[in-house]
C-alpha positions in Angstrom: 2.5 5.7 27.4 1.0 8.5 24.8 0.4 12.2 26.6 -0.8 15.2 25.2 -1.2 18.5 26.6 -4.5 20.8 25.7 -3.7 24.5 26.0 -0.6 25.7 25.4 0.3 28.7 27.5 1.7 29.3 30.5 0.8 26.2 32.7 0.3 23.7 29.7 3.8 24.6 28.1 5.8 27.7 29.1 6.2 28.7 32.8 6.1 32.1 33.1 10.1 33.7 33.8 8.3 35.4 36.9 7.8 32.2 38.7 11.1 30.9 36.9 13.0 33.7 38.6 11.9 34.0 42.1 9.5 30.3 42.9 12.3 27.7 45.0 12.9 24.3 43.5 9.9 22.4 44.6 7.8 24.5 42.4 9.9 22.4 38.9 8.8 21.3 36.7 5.7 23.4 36.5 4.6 23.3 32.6 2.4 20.2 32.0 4.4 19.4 29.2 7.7 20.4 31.2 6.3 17.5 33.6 5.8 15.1 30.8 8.7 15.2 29.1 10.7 15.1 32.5 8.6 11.7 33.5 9.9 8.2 32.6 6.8 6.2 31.2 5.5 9.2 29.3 5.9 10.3 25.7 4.3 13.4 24.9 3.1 12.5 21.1 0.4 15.6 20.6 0.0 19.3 21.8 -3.7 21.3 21.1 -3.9 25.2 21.7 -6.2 27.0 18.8 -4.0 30.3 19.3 -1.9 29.0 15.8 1.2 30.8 17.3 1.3 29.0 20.5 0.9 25.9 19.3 3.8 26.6 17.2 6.1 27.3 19.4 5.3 24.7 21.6 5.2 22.3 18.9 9.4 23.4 18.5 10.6 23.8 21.8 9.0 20.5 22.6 9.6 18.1 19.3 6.3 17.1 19.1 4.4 16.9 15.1 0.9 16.3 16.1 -0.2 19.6 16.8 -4.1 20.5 16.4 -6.1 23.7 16.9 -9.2 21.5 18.3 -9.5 19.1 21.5 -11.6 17.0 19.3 -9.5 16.7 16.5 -6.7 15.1 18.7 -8.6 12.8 19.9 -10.5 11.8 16.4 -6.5 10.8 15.4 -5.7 8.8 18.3 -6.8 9.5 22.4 -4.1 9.5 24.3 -3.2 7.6 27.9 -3.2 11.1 29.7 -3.7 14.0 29.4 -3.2 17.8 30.4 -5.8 20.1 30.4 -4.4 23.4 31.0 -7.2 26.0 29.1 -9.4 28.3 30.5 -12.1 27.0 33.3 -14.8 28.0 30.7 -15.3 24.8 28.7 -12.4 22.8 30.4 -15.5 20.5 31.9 -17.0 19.2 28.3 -13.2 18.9 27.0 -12.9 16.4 30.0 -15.7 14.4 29.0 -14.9 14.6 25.6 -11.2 13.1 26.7 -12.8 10.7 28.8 -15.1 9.3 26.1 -12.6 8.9 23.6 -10.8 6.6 26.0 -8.4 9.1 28.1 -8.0 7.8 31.5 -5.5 10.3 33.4 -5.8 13.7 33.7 -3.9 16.1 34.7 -6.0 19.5 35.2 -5.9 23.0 35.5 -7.9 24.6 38.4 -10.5 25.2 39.1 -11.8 22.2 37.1 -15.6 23.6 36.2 -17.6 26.6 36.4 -21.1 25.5 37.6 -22.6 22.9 40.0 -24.0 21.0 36.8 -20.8 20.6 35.5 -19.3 19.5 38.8 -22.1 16.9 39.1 -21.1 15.0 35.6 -17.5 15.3 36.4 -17.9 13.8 39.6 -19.5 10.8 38.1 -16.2 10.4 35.6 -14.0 10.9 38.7 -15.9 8.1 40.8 -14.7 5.6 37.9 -11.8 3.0 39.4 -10.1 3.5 36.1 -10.2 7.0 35.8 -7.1 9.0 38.0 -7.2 12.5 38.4 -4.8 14.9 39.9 -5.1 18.9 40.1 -3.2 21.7 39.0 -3.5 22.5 42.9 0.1 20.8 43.4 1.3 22.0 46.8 -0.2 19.0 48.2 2.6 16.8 46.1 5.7 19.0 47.1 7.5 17.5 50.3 7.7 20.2 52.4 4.3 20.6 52.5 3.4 17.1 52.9 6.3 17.0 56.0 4.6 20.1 57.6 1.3 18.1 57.7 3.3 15.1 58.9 5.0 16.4 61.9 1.6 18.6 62.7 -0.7 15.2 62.6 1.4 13.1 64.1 0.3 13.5 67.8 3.9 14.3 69.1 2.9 18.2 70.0 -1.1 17.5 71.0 -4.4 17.3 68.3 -4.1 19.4 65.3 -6.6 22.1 65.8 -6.0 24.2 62.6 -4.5 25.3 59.2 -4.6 28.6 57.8 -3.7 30.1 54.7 -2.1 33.4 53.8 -2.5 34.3 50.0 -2.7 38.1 50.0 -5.8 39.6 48.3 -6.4 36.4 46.4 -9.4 35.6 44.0 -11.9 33.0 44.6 -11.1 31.2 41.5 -7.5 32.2 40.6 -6.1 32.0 44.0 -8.2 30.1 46.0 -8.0 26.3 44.5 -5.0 26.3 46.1 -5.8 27.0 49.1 -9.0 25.1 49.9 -6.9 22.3 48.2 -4.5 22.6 51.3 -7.2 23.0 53.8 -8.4 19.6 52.6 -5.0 18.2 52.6 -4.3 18.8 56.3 -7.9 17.8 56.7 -6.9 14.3 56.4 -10.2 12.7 54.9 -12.5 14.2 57.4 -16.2 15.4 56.2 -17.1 19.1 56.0 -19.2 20.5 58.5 -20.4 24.0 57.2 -18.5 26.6 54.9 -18.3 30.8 55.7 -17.1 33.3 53.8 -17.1 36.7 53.2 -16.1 38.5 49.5 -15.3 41.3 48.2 -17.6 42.6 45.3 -19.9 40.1 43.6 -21.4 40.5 40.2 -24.8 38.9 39.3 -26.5 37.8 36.7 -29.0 35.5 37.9 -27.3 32.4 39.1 -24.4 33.2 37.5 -21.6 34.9 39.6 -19.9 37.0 36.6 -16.5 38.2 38.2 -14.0 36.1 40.4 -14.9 37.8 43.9 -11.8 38.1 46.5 -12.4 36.3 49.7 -12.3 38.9 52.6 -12.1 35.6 55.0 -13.2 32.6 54.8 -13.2 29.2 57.1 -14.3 25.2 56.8 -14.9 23.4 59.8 -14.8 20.0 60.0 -16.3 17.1 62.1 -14.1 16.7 64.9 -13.4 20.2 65.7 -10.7 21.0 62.9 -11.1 23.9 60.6 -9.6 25.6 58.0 -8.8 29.3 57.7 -8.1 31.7 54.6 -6.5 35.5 55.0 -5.6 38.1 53.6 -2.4 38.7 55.0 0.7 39.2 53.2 2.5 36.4 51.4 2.0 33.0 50.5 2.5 30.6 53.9 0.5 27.5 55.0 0.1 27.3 58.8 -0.7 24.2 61.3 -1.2 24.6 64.9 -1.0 22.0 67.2 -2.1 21.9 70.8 1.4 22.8 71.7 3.3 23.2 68.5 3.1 25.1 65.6 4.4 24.3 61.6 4.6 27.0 58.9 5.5 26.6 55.4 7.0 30.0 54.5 7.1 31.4 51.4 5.5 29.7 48.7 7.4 26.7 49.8 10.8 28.2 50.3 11.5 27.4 54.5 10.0 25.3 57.1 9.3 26.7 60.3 8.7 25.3 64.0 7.4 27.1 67.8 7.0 24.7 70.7 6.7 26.1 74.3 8.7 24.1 76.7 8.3 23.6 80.3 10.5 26.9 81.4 9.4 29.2 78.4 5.8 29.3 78.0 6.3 31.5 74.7 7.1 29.6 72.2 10.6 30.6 70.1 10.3 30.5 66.3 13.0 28.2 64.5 14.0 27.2 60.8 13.3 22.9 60.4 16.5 21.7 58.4 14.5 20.1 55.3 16.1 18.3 52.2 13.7 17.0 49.8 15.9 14.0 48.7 15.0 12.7 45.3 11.4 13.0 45.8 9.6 14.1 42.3 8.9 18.3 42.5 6.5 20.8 40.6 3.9 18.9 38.3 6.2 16.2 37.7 5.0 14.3 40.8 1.3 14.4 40.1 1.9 13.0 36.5 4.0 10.5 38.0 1.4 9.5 40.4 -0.9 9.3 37.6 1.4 7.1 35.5 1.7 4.8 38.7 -1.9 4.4 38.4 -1.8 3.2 35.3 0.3 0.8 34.9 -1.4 -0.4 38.3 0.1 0.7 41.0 -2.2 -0.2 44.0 -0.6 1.8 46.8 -1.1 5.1 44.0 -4.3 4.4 42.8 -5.3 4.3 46.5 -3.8 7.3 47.1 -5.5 8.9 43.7 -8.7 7.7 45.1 -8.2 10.0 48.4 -7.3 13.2 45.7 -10.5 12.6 43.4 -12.3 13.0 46.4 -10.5 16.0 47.8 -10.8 17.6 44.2 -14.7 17.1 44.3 -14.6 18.7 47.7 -12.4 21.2 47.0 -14.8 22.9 44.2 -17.7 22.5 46.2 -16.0 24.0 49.3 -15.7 26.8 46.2 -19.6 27.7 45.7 -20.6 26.7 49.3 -17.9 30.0 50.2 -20.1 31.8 47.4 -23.3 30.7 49.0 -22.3 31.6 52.3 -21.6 35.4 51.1 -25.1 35.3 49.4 -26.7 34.0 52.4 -25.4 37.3 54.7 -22.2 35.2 55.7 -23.7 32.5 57.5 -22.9 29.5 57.9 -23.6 26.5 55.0 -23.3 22.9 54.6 -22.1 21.8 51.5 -25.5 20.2 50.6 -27.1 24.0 50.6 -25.0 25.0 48.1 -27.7 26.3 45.1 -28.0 23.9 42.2 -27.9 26.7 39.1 -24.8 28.0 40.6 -22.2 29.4 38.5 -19.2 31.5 38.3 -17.5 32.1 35.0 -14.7 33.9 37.0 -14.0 36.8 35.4 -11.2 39.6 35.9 -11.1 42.6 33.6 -11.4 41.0 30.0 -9.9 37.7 31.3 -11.2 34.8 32.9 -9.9 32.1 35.5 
């Protein structure tokens, strides 16, 4: 099946050697058209980027002729089966409707996947489609050390799962924090949102629009049945789960799994390293374009899983602006339905945007 990638930097062609250097294996392939090209069923046929350098270079290292400086040229010559979005968030929400109008009906996309609450409102109606598949740039949630963690922490063995937490350092709302709402929401399981709180750092206003990507201070979802989400500031990049009597980590980006259980004549629990092999499961961005190449040659069991991400994707940029709304509001508590209507956040840094 046809695939073309739409931005051609760092995450739609050319990981950057940072991540190459120091990221462990689960993070590979990263590059949407790294992912592609390393996916039987896929043939990536057309690359867009209107930096005419870029383009270039990824139009060499990856063999590909069609190359086009517009979204909307590509698409006049031929839409494609899938596609990658990998631009900036500013726009990224009309070139997905564009794609999806011309006949695209997987996409793979960068986060955050829109700005304002409008735009999330007409993507949500695209995503709600039964032949429309979706997965996020947010890709922890495919890796299978994550997905383990949550497995051992949900499966009942060590008492309910009370909690996950997050440590990303002094992340941005935007930048950072797609990820890890998106892995909040994964060891949520499905379960509805209660209320949102969150504290930032500075917030820049114009209006209704949030101008800069604010860092979250803290922040916390709490859902129906008593389980809640935590984000922190603390050092380093680990996903936590406590269990009534156990606790799971995920340590370092991915790199380690780590277990603490009480027993019966130590009532402090004793940190150990889980033995975890991976096997020949699909890493990196290779196994959400997989998914998405499941789903269309009609996969059931994939398409019911993609049904579970659209939904979590959705949630996961609401659970976005209801953190913002909770700052504006002193820090109180919010339900995702107070969230303000003419939010948006164009999520900017210095002279760059998210």
């Amino acid at each position: 099946m046809d695939a073309a990638v739409i931005g051609c930097g760092r995450m739609g062609a050319f990981t950057s050697e940072g991540v190459r250097k120091f990221a462990p294996e689960c993070w590979f392939p990263l590059a949407h058209a790294e992912a592609i090209e390393a996916a039987d069923g896929l043939d990536l046929v057309a690359l867009c980027d209107p930096n005419e350098e870029g383009l270039a270079r990824a139009a060499e290292r990856y063999g590909v002729a069609r190359t086009y400086p517009d979204h909307r040229a590509l698409l006049a010559d031929g839409a494609p089966a899938l596609a990658g979005i990998a631009t900036r968030t500013i726009g990224r929400a009309d070139i997905i409707s564009d794609c999806f109008e011309a006949g695209v009906r997987a996409f793979h996309i960068e986060k955050p996947i829109c700005n304002s609450v409008a735009e999330l409102r007409r993507l949500e109606e695209i995503f709600a489609r039964d032949d429309v598949f979706v997965t996020l740039g947010a890709v922890r949630r495919h890796f299978a050390i994550y997905r383990d963690a949550v497995t051992r922490a949900s499966s009942g063995d060590y008492g309910q799962l009370l909690e996950a937490r997050v440590d990303m350092g002094p992340g941005a709302l935007f930048w950072a924090h797609p990820h890890s709402v998106d892995l909040i929401l994964l060891a949520a399981a499905g379960r509805e949102v209660q209320s949102v709180q969150a504290r930032l750092g500075e917030v820049e206003r114009d209006g209704d629009t949030i101008v800069n990507d604010p860092a979250i201070l803290a922040a916390s979802v709490w859902f129906e049945d008593g389980f809640a989400g935590h984000i922190s500031r603390a050092h380093g990049i680990d996903f936590h789960l406590s269990c009534e009597r156990a606790r799971f980590a995920v340590m370092n980006d991915g790199h380690s799994l780590a277990f603490a259980a009480a027993d019966d004549a130590n009532p402090y629990p004793a940190t150990q390293q889980v033995e975890f092999d991976a096997g020949n499961a699909a890493q990196g961005a290779l196994a959400p374009m997989l998914q998405l190449t499941a789903c269309l040659e009609g996969d059931a069991a994939a398409r019911a899983a993609n049904t579970a991400l659209k939904r979590d994707i959705v949630r996961g940029q609401e659970v976005l602006f209801a953190f913002v709304q909770s700052h504006l509001d002193g820090g109180a508590p919010v339900a995702l339905a107070d969230i303000d209507p003419a939010m948006t956040i164009l999520g900017r840094t210095g002279q760059f945007y998210a």
